[in-house]
N, C-alpha and C positions, 0 to 999 in steps of 0.2 A: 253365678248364672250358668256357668259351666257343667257345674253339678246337676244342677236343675235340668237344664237339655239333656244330659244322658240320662237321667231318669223316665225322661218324658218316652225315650224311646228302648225301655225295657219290656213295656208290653208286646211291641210288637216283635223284636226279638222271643219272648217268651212262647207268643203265639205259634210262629214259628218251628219249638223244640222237638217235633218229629221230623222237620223236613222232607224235601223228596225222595221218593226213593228212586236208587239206581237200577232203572231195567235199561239195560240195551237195546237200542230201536234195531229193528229187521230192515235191510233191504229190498223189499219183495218188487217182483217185477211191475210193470203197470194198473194188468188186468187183477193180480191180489191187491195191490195198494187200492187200489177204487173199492174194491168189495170191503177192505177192512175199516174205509173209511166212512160206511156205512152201515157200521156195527154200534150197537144202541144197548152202551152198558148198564146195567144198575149201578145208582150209587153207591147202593149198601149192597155185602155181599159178607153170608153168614156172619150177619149183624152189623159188620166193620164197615167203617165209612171208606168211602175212596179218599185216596192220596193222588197230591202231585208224583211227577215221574221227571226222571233226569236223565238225559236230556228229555226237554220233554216234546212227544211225539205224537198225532193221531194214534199210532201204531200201539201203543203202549199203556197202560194202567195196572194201578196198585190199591190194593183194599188192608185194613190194617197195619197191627204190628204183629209180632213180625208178618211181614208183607206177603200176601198173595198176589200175585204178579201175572200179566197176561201179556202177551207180544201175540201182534195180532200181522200175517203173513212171513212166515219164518220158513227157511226150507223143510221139504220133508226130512224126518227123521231118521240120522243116517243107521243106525243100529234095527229101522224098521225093515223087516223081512217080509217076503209073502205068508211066512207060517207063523208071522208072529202073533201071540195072545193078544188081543184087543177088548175095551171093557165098552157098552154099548148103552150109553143113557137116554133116554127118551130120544132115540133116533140117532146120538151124534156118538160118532164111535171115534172112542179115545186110547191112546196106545202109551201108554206108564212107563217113563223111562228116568230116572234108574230106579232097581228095588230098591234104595239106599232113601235117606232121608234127605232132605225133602225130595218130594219127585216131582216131576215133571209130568203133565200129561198134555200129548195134542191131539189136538181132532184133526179126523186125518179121512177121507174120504169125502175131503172138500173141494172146494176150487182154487181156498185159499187155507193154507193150515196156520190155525191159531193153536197156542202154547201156554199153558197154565201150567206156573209151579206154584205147589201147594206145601208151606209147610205143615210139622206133625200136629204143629198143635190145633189144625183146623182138621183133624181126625173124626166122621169119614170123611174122606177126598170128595165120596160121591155126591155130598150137598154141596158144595162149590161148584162141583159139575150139572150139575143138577139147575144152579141159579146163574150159571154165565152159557150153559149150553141151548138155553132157549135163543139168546140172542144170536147166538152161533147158526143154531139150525131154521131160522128165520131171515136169516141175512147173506150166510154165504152159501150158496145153491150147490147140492152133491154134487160130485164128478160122475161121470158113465159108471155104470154097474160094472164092478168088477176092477174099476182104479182105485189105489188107494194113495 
């Protein structure tokens, strides 16, 4: 009988065999927590289904394997400079940190700054940005000209 009941629950185990992935939720102040909580992701995101997130958070979501990963109110980018290179996708300007693999990119002349890291294998970066920056630029409203 014993037997029998562990069998029974191998499927859902099975089911299971990606689990969630570990992104770290952001602390963001009040006024980003409200704006990221009504950010309106796609399920699929070049191609890949969304994944649970661990712990799991408004703040947070993951698409694939390996995982693209988004943290949505995270501080500005401490390595971001006034001079620094920024990449400009249908409106939402995103700031590539590090040149190294995977990278990170955030949008960053928000109100609230959301963080995508993209690994290599969803090469270009720019279709990912591309399919998560509509929700971005429809949801979190720019800051004053000239903030970044």
């Amino acid at each position: 009988m014993r037997a029998l009941l562990l069998l029974g629950l191998l499927p859902v185990a099975a089911a299971c065999g990606d689990g969630a992935v570990k992104v770290p939720p952001p602390a963001p102040d009040a006024a980003s927590a409200k704006l990221c909580a009504g950010l309106r992701l796609p399920e699929r995101v070049k191609g890949r289904e969304r994944r649970d997130t661990s712990p799991e958070s408004p703040l947070t979501a993951a698409w694939g394997s390996p995982a693209i990963a988004l943290r949505c109110g995270v501080p500005r980018p401490p390595a971001m400079r006034p001079d620094a290179q920024l990449i400009t996708i249908n409106g939402v300007h995103w700031f590539p940190y590090p040149e190294g693999r995977p990278v990170t990119y955030t949008a960053v002349g928000r109100q609230a700054y959301v963080e995508v890291t993209v690994p290599a294998r969803y090469e270009p970066a720019g279709d990912v940005l591309i399919e998560l920056g509509d929700a971005i630029r429809t949801t979190i409203p720019e800051k004053p000209e000239g903030q970044m």
